[in-house]
SERO-417902 format. One record per residue (C-alpha): chain; x, y, z; residue number from 1. Coordinates in Angstrom, 1 decimal, padded with zeros to 4 digits. Example, Ala and Ser with C-alpha at 12.3 -4.5 7.8 and 13.67 -1.06 7.14 Angstrom:
BEGIN
{ch: A; east: 012.3; north: -004.5; up: 007.8; i: 1};
{ch: A; east: 013.7; north: -001.1; up: 007.1; i: 2};
This chain:
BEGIN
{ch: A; east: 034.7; north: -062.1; up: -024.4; i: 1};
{ch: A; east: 037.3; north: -062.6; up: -021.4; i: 2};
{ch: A; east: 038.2; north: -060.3; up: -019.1; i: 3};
{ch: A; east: 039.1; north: -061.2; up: -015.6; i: 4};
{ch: A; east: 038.8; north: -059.3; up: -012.2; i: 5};
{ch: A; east: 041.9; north: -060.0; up: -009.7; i: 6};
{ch: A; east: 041.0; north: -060.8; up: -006.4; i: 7};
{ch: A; east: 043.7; north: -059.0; up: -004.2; i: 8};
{ch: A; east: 044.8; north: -058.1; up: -000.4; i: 9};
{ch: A; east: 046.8; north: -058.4; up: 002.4; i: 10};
{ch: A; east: 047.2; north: -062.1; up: 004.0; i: 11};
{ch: A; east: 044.0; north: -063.2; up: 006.0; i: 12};
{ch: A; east: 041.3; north: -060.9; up: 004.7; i: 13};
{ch: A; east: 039.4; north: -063.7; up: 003.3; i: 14};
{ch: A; east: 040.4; north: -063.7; up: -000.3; i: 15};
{ch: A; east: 040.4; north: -067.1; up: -000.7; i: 16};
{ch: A; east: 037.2; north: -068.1; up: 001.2; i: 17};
{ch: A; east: 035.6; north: -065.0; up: -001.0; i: 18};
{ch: A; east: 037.3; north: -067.1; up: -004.4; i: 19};
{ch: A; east: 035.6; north: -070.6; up: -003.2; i: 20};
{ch: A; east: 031.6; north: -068.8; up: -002.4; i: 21};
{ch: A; east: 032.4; north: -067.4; up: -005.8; i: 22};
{ch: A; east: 033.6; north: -070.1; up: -008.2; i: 23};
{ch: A; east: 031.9; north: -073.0; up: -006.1; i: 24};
{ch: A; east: 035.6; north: -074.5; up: -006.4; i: 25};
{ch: A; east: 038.4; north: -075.1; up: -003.2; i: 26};
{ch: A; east: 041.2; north: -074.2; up: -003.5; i: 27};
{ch: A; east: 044.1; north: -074.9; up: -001.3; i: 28};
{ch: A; east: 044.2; north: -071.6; up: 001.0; i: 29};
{ch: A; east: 045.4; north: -073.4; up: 004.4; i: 30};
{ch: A; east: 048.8; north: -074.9; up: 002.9; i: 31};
{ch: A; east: 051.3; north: -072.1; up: 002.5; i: 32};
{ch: A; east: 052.0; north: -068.6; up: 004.5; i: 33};
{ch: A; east: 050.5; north: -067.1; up: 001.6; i: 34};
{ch: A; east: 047.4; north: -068.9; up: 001.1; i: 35};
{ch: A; east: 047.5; north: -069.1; up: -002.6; i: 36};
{ch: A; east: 050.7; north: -069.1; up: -004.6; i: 37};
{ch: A; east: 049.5; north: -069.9; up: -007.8; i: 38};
{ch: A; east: 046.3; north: -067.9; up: -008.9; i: 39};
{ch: A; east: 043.0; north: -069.7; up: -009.3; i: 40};
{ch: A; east: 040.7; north: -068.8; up: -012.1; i: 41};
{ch: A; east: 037.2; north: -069.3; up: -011.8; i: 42};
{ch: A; east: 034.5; north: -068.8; up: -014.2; i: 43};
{ch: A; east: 031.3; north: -067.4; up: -012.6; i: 44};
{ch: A; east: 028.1; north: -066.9; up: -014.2; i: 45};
{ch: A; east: 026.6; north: -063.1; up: -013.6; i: 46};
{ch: A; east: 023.3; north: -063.4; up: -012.0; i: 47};
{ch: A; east: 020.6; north: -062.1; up: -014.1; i: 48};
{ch: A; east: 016.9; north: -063.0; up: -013.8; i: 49};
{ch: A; east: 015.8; north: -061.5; up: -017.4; i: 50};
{ch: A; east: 017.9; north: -064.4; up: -018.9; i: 51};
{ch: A; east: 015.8; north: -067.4; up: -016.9; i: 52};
{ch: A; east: 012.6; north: -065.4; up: -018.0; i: 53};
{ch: A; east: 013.3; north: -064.9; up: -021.6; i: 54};
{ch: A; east: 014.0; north: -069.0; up: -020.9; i: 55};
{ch: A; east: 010.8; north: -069.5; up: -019.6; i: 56};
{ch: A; east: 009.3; north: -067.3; up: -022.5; i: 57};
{ch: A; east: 011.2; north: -069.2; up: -025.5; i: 58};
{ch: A; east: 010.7; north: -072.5; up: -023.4; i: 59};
{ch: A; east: 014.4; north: -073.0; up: -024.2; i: 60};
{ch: A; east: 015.8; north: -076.4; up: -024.2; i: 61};
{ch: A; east: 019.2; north: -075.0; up: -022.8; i: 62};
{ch: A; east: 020.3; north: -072.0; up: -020.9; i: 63};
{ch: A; east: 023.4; north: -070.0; up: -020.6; i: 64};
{ch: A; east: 024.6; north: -067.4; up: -018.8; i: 65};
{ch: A; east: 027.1; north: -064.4; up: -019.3; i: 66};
{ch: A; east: 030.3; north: -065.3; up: -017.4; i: 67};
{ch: A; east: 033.1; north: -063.1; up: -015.8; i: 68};
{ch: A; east: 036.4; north: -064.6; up: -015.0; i: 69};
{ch: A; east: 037.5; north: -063.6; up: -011.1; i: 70};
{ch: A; east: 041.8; north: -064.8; up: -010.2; i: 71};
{ch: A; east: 042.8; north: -065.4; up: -006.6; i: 72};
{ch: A; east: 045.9; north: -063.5; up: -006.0; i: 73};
{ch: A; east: 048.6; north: -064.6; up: -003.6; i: 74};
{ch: A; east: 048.4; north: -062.0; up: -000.5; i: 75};
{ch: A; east: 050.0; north: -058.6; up: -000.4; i: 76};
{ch: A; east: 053.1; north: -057.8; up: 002.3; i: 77};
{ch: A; east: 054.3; north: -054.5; up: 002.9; i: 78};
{ch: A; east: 056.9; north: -054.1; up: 000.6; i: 79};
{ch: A; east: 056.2; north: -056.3; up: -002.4; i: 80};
{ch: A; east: 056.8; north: -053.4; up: -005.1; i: 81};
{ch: A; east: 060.7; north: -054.1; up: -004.1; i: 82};
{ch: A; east: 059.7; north: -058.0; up: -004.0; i: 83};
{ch: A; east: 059.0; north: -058.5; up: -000.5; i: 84};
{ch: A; east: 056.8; north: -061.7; up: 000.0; i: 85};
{ch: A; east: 055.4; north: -062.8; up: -003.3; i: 86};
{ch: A; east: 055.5; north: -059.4; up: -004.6; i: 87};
{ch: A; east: 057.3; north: -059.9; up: -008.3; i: 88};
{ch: A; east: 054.5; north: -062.7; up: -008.4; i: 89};
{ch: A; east: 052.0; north: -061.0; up: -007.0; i: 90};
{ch: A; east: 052.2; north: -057.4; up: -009.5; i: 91};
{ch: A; east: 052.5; north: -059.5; up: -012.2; i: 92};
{ch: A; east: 049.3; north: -061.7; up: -011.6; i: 93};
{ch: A; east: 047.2; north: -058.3; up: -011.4; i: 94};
{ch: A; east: 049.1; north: -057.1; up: -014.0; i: 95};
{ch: A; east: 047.3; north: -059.6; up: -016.2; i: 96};
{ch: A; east: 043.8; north: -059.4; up: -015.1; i: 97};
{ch: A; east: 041.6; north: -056.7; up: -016.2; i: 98};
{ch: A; east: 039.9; north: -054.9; up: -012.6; i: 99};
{ch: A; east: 040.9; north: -054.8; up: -009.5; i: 100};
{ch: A; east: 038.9; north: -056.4; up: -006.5; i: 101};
{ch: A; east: 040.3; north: -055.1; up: -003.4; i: 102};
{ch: A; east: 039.8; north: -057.3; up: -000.5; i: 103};
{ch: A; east: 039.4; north: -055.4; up: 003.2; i: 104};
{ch: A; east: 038.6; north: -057.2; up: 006.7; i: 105};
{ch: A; east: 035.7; north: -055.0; up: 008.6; i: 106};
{ch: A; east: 035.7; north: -057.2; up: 011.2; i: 107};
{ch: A; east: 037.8; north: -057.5; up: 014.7; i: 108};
{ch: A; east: 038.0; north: -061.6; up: 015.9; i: 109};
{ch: A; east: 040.9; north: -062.1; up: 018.2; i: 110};
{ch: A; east: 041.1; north: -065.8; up: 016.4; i: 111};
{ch: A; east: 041.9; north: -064.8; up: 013.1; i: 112};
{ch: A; east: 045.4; north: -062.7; up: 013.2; i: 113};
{ch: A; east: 045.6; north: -059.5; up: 011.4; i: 114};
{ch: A; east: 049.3; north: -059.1; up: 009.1; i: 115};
{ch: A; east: 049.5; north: -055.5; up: 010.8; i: 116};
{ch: A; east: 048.0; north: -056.5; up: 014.2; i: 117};
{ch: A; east: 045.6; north: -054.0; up: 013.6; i: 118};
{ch: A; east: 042.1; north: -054.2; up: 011.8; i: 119};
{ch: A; east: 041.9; north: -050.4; up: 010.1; i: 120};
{ch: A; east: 040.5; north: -051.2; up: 006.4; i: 121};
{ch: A; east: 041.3; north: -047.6; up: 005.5; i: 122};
{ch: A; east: 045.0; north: -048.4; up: 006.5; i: 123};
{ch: A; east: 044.7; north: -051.6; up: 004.4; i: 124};
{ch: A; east: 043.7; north: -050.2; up: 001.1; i: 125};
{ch: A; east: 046.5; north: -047.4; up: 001.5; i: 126};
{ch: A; east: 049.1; north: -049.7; up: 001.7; i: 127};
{ch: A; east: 048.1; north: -052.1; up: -001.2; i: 128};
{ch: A; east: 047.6; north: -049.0; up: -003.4; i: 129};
{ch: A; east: 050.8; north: -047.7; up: -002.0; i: 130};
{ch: A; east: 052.3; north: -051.1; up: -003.4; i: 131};
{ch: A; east: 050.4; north: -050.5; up: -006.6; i: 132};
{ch: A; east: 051.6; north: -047.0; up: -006.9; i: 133};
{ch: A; east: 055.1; north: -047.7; up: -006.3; i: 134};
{ch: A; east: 055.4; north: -050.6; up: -008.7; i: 135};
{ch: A; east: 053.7; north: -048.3; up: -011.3; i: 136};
{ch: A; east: 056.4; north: -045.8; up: -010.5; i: 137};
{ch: A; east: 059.3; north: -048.0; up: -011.3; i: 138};
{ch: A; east: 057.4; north: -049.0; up: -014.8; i: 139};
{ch: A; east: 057.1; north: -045.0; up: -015.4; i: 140};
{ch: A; east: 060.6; north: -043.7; up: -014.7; i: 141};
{ch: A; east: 062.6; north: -046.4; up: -016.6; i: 142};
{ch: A; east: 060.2; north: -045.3; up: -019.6; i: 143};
{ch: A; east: 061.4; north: -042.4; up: -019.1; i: 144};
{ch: A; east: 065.0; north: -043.2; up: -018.9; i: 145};
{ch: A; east: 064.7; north: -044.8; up: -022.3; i: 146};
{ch: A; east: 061.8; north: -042.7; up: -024.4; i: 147};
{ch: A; east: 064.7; north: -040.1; up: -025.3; i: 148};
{ch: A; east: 065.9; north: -042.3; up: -027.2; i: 149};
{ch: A; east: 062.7; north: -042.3; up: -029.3; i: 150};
{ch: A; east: 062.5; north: -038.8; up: -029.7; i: 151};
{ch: A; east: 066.1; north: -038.6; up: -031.3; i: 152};
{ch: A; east: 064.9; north: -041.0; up: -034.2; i: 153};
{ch: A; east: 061.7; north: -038.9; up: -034.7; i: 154};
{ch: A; east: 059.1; north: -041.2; up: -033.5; i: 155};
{ch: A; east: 056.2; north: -038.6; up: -033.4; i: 156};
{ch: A; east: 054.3; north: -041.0; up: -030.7; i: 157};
{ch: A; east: 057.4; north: -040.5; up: -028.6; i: 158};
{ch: A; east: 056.8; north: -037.0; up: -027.7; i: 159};
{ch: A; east: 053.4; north: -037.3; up: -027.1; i: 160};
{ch: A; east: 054.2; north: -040.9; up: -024.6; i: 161};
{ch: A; east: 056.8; north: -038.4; up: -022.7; i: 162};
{ch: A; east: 054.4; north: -035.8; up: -021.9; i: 163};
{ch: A; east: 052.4; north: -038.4; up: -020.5; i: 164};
{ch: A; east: 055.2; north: -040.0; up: -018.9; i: 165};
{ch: A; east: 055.8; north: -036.8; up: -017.3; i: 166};
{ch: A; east: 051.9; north: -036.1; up: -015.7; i: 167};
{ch: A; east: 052.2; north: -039.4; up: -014.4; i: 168};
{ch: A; east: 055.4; north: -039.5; up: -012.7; i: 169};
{ch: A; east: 053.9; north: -036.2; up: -010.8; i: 170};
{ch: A; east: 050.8; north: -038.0; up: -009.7; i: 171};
{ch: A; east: 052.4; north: -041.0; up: -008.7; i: 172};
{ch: A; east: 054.6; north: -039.3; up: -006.8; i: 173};
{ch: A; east: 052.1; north: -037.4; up: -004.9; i: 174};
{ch: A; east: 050.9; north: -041.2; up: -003.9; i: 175};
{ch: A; east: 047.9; north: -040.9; up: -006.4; i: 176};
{ch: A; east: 046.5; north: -043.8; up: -008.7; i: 177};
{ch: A; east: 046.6; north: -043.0; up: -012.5; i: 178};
{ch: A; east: 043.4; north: -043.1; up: -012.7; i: 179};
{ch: A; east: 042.9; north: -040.2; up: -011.8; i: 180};
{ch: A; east: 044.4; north: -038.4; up: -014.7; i: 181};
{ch: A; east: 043.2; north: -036.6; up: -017.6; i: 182};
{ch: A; east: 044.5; north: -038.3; up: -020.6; i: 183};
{ch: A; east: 043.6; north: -037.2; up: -024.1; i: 184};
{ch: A; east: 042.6; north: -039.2; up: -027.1; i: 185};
{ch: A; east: 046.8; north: -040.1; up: -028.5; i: 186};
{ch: A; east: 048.4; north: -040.0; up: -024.7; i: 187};
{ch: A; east: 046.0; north: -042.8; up: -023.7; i: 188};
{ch: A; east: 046.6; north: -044.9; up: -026.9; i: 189};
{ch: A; east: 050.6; north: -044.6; up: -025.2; i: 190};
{ch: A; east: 049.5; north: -045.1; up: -021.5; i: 191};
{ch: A; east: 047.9; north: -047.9; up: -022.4; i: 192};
{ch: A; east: 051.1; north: -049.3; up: -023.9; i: 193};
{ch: A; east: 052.4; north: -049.6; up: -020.1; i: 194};
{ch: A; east: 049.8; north: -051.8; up: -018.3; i: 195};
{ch: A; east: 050.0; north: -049.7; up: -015.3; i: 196};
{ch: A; east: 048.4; north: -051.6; up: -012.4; i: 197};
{ch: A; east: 047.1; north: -048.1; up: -011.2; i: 198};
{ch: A; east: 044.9; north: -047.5; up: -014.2; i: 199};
{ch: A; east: 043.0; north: -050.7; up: -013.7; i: 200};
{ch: A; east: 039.3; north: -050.0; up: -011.8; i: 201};
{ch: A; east: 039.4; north: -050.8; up: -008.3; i: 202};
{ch: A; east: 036.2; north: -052.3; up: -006.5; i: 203};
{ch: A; east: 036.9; north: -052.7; up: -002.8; i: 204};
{ch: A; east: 035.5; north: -055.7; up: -001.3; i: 205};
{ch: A; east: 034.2; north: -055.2; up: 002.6; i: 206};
{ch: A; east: 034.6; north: -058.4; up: 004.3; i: 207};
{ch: A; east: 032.5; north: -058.9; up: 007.3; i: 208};
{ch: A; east: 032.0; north: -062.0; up: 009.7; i: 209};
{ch: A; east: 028.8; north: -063.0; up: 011.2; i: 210};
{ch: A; east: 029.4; north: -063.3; up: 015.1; i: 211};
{ch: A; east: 032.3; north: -060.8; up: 014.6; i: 212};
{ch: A; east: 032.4; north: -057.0; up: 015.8; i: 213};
{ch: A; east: 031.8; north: -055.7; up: 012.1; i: 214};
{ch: A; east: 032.2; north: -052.1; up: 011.8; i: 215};
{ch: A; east: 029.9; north: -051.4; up: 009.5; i: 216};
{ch: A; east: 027.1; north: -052.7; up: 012.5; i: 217};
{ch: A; east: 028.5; north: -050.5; up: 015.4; i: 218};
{ch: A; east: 028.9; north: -047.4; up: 013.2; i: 219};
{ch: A; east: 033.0; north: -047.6; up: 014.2; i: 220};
{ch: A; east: 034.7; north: -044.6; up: 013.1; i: 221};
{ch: A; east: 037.1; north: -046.4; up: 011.0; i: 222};
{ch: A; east: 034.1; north: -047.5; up: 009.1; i: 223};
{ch: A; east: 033.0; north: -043.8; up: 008.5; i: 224};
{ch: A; east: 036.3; north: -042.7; up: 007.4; i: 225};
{ch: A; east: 036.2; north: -045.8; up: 005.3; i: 226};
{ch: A; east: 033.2; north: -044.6; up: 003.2; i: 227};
{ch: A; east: 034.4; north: -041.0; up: 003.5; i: 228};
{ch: A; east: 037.2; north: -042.3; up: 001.7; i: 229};
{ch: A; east: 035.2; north: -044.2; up: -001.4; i: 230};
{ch: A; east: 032.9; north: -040.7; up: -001.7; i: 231};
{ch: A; east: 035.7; north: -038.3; up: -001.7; i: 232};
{ch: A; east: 037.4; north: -041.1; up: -004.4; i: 233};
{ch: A; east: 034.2; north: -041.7; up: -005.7; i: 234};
{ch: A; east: 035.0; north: -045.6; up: -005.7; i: 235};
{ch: A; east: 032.6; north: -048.4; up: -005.9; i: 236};
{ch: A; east: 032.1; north: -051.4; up: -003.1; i: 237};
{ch: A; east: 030.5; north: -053.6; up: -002.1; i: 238};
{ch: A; east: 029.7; north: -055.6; up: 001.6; i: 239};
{ch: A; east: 030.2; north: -059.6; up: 001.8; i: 240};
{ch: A; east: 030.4; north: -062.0; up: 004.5; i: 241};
{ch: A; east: 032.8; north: -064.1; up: 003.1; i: 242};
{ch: A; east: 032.2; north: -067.1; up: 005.2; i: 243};
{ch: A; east: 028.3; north: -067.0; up: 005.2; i: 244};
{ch: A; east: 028.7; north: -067.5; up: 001.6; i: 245};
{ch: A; east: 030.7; north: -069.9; up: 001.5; i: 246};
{ch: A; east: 028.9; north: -072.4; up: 003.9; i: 247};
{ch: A; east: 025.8; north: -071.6; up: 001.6; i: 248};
{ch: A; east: 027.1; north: -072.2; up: -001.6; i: 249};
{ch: A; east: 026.2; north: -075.7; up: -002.4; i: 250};
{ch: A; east: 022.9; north: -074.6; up: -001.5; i: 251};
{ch: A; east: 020.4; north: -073.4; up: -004.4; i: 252};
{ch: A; east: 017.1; north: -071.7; up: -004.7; i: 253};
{ch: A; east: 014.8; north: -072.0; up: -001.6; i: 254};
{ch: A; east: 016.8; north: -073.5; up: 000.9; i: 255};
{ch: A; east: 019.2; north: -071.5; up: 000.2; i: 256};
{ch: A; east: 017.3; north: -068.4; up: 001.2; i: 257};
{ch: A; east: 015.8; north: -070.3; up: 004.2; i: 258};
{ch: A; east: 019.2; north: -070.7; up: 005.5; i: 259};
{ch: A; east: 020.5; north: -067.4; up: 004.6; i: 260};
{ch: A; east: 017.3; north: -066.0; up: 006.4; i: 261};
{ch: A; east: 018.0; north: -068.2; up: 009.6; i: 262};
{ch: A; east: 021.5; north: -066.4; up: 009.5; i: 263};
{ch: A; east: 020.4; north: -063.2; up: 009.7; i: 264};
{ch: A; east: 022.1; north: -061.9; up: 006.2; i: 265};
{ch: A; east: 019.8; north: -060.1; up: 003.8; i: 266};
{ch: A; east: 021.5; north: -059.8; up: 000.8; i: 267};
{ch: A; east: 023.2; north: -062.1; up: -001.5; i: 268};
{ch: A; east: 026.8; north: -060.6; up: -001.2; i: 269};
{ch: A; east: 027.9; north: -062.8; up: -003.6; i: 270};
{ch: A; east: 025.6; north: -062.0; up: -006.3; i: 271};
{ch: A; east: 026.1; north: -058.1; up: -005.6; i: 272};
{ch: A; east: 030.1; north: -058.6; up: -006.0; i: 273};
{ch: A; east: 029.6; north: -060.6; up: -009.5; i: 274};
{ch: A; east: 027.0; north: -057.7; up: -011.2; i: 275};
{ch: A; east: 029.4; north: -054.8; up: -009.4; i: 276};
{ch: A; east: 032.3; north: -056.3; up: -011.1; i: 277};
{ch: A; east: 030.7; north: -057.0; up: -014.2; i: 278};
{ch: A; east: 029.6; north: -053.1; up: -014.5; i: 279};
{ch: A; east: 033.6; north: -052.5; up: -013.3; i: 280};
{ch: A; east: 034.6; north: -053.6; up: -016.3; i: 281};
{ch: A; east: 032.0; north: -051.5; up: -018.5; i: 282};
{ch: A; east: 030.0; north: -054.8; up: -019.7; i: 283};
{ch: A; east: 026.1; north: -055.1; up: -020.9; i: 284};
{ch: A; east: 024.7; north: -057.7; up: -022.1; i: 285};
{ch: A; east: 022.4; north: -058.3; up: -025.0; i: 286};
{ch: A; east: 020.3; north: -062.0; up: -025.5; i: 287};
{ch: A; east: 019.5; north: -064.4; up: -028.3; i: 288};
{ch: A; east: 016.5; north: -066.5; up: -027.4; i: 289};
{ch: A; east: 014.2; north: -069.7; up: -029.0; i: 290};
{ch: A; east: 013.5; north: -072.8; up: -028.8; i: 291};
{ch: A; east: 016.8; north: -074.2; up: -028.8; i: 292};
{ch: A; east: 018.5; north: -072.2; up: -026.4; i: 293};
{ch: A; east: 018.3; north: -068.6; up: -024.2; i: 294};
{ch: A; east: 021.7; north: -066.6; up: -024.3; i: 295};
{ch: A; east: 022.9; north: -063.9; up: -022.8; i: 296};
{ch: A; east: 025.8; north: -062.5; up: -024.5; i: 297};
{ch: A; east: 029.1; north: -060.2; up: -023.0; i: 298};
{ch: A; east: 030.0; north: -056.7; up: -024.9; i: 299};
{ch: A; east: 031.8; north: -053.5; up: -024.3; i: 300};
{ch: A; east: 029.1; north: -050.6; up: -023.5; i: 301};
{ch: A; east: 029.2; north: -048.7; up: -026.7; i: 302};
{ch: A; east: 029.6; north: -051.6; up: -029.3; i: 303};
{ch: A; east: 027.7; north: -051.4; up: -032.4; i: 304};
{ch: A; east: 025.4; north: -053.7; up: -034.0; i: 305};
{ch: A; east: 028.3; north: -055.7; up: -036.3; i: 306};
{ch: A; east: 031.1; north: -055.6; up: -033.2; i: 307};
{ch: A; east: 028.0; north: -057.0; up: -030.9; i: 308};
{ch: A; east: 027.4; north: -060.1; up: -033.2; i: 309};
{ch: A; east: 031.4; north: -060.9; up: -033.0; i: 310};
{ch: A; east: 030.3; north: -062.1; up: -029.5; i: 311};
{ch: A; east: 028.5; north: -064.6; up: -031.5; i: 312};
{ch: A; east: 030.8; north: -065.1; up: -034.3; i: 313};
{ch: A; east: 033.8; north: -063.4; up: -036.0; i: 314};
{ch: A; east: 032.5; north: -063.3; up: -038.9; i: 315};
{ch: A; east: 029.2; north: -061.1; up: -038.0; i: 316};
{ch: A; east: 030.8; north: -058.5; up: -038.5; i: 317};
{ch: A; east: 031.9; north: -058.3; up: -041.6; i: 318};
{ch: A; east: 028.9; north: -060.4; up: -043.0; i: 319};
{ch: A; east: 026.3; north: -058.3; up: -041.1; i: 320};
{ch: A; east: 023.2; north: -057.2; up: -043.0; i: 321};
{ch: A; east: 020.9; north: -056.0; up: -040.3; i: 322};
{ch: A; east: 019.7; north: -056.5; up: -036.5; i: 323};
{ch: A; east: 016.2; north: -057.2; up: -035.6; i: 324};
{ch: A; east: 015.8; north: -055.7; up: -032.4; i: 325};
{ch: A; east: 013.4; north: -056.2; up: -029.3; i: 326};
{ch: A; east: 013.8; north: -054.5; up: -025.3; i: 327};
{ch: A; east: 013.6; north: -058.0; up: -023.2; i: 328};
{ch: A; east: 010.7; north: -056.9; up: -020.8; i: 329};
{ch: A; east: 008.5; north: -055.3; up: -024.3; i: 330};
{ch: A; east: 008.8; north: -058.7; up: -025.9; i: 331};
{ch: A; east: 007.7; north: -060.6; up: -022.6; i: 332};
{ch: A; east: 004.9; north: -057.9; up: -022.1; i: 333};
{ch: A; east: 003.3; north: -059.0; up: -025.2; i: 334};
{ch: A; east: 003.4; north: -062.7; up: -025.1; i: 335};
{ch: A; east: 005.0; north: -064.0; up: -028.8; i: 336};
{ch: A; east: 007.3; north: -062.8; up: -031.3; i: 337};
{ch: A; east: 004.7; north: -062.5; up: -033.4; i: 338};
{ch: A; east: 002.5; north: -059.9; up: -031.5; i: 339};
{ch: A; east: 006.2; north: -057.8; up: -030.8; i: 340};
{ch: A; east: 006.1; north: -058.2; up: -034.9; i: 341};
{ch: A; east: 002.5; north: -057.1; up: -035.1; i: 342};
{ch: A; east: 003.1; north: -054.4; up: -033.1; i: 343};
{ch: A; east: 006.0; north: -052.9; up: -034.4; i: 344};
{ch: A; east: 008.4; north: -053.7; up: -031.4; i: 345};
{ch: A; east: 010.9; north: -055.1; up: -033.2; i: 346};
{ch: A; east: 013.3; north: -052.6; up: -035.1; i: 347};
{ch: A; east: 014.8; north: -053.3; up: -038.1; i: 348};
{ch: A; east: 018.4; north: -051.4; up: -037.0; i: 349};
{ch: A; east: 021.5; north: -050.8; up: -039.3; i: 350};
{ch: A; east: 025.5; north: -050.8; up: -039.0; i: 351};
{ch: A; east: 025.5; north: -047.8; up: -037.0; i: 352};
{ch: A; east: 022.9; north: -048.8; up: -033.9; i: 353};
{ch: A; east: 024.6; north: -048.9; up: -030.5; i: 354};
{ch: A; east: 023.5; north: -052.1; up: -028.5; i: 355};
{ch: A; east: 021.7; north: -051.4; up: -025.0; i: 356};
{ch: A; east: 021.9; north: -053.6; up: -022.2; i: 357};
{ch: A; east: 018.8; north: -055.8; up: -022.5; i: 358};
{ch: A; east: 018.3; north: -055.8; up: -026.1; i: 359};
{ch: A; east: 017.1; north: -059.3; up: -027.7; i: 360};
{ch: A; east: 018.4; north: -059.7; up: -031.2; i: 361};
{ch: A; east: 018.2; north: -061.8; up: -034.0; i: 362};
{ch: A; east: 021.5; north: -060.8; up: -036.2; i: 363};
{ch: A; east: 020.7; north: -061.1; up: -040.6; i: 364};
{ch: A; east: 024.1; north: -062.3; up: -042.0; i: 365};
C-alpha cells in the first residue's frame, strides 16, 4: 500500500531540512526562492520495535519494515489559490498526496528571515488553510455551475452531489476546512469525487531550533493560543527540531542517542512525526515472521482477513481459506510457535475477522 503525506508551509519553516532528517536523502533546498520546485518523494520506514523483536524471535535472515511515503512541497505565498508564487504547482502537488503535514516555525532567530517578518505559527497555519480553503472553494462553486446540468438528464447521484455541494460552499465560506462536515454514507461517495485539499487530515509540524528562543520553552503566548487552537480543532501535532535531526541522521543506535543526549533533545522527533503520520492516515500494521524473513505489513484499520492478505498478494483474497492468528507480544511470551500452538494462542479465524494492529499471521490459500 502507498499513500503519501505532503510536507507543506510557507518559505523558510524548515520543510526541506525536516524532508532530508526524514528520508536520509538531500535535496537541493538552497538553489531556488522556493526551496523545492519539484517535490521530493521519500520512502521512510515507520519505527516499530515489535518488528526487530519478532526478528530476533524467528532469527530472521532478513527484515523489513512498513514504509510511508512523505513529498516535499514547494513553499506556500500568500495568494497561491489565485497562483501567486508556485501556487497552481503547489495545490496540485498536495492535491496528490494523501495527508497533510503542516510545517510551523516556533522559533524566533534574527538569521533566518520570516516570509511575513513575523514568527506567529497560529498566523501561519491560518493562512495556508486560508489558501487551502480558497482553492477548495473554486473547485466547489464551478461544480456547482455545472451539476445542473446533471440533474436535468436525471442522474439520481446528481442531486445528492448538489446538496453536498451546497453544505460545503457554506462552510467554506465561513473560512472552515471540510473536514469538518457531516457527510452521510452517498454524499461522501460524491465529495470524494472532488479531491478537496480541505478534506485531507492535517498534522501540524512544530518546528523548533536548539539555541533559538522556542516558544514552546518560554511558555510564549503565541504558543498557548497555538495549542488552544489544535484542542478547540481537536488536531494532532507533533514537536521537531528540524536541524537537530538532521545533523544526527547518519548516526544509528548508540551514538546516536549519546549525541542526541549531549544536545539536550529527549525525544526522537523524527520517529514521533513518522508513527503520528502513519496513524494520520488510519494505518495498522499486521506481521508475517520465520526463518526467512520478519515483515511488517501496511492496511487500512478495519480491513478483513482476505483484504489484509492483498497486502501480500492480490490474489489472497479471492483464494483465501483461513488466517491463523497470533497477538505479537503472546507469541513472544511463550517462546515457539509451537507452545502458542499448544496453548491455544493461535486462532484459526474466518472471512469475516477484522485484523488488529499487531496480529502475526500465517494466511491458508
Amino acid at each position: 500500500m502507498s499513500l503519501s503525506i505532503g510536507i507543506v508551509g510557507l518559505p523558510n519553516v524548515g520543510k526541506s531540512t525536516l524532508f532530508n532528517a526524514l528520508t536520509k536523502k538531500a535535496v537541493a533546498c538552497e538553489n531556488y526562492p522556493f526551496c523545492t520546485i519539484d517535490p521530493s518523494v521519500g520512502v521512510v520506514a515507520v519505527p516499530d520495535d515489535r518488528l526487530w523483536k519478532l526478528s530476533e524471535f524467528s532469527k530472521s535472515a532478513k527484515t523489513v519494515p512498513a514504509a510511508v511515503e512523505f513529498v516535499d512541497i514547494a513553499g506556500l505565498v500568500k495568494g497561491a489559490s489565485a497562483g501567486e508564487g508556485l501556487g497552481n504547482k503547489f495545490l496540485t502537488n498536495i492535491r496528490e498526496t494523501d495527508a497533510i503535514a503542516e510545517v510551523v516555525r516556533i522559533f524566533e532567530d534574527d538569521n533566518i528571515l520570516h516570509v511575513s517578518n513575523k514568527v506567529d505559527p497560529l498566523s501561519d497555519i491560518e493562512t495556508i488553510n486560508l489558501e487551502l480553503i480558497l482553492a477548495d472553494l473554486q473547485t466547489v462553486s464551478k461544480r456547482l455551475g455545472n451539476v445542473e446540468s446533471d440533474i436535468k438528464r436525471g442522474l439520481k447521484s446528481a442531486v445528492i452531489e448538489k446538496g453536498a455541494l451546497e453544505k460545503l460552499k457554506v462552510v467554506l465560506e465561513e473560512g472552515k476546512l471540510s473536514r469538518s462536515i457531516a457527510f452521510d454514507e452517498k454524499e461522501i461517495v460524491e465529495v470524494a469525487k472532488l479531491c478537496l485539499l480541505t478534506m485531507k487530515p492535517i498534522l501540524y509540524v512544530l518546528n523548533k531550533k536548539a539555541g533559538g528562543k522556542n516558544l514552546d520553552e518560554v511558555n510564549d503566548e503565541r504558543f498557548v493560543k497555538l495549542i488552544k487552537f489544535f484542542e478547540e480543532t481537536k488536531s494532532g501535532y507533533v514537536i521537531v527540531d528540524a536541524g537537530i535531526e538532521q545533523e544526527l541522521k547518519d548516526l544509528e543506535g548508540g551514538d546516536k542517542k549519546e549525541m542526541r543526549e549531549g544536545l539536550g533533545v529527549k525525544d526522537d522527533g523524527i520517529d514521533n512525526l513518522i508513527k503520528a503520520g502513519y496513524k494520520l492516515l488510519g494505518l495498522i500494521t499486521y506481521f508475517t515472521t520465520g526463518e526467512d524473513e520478519s515483515r511488517a505489513w501496511t492496511i487500512k484499520e478495519g480491513w478483513t482477513a482476505p483484504l489484509a492478505g492483498t497486502a501480500i498478494h492480490g490474489d489472497f483474497k479471492d483464494k483465501f481459506v483461513r488466517a491463523e492468528v497470533v497477538f505479537w507480544q503472546e507469541l513472544l511470551n511463550v517462546g515457539s510457535h509451537g507452545q502458542a500452538r499448544e496453548k491455544g494462542l493461535i486462532r484459526k479465524e474466518g472471512k469475516e475477522y477484522v485484523v488488529k494492529d499487531g496480529d502475526v499471521i500465517e494466511f491458508k490459500i
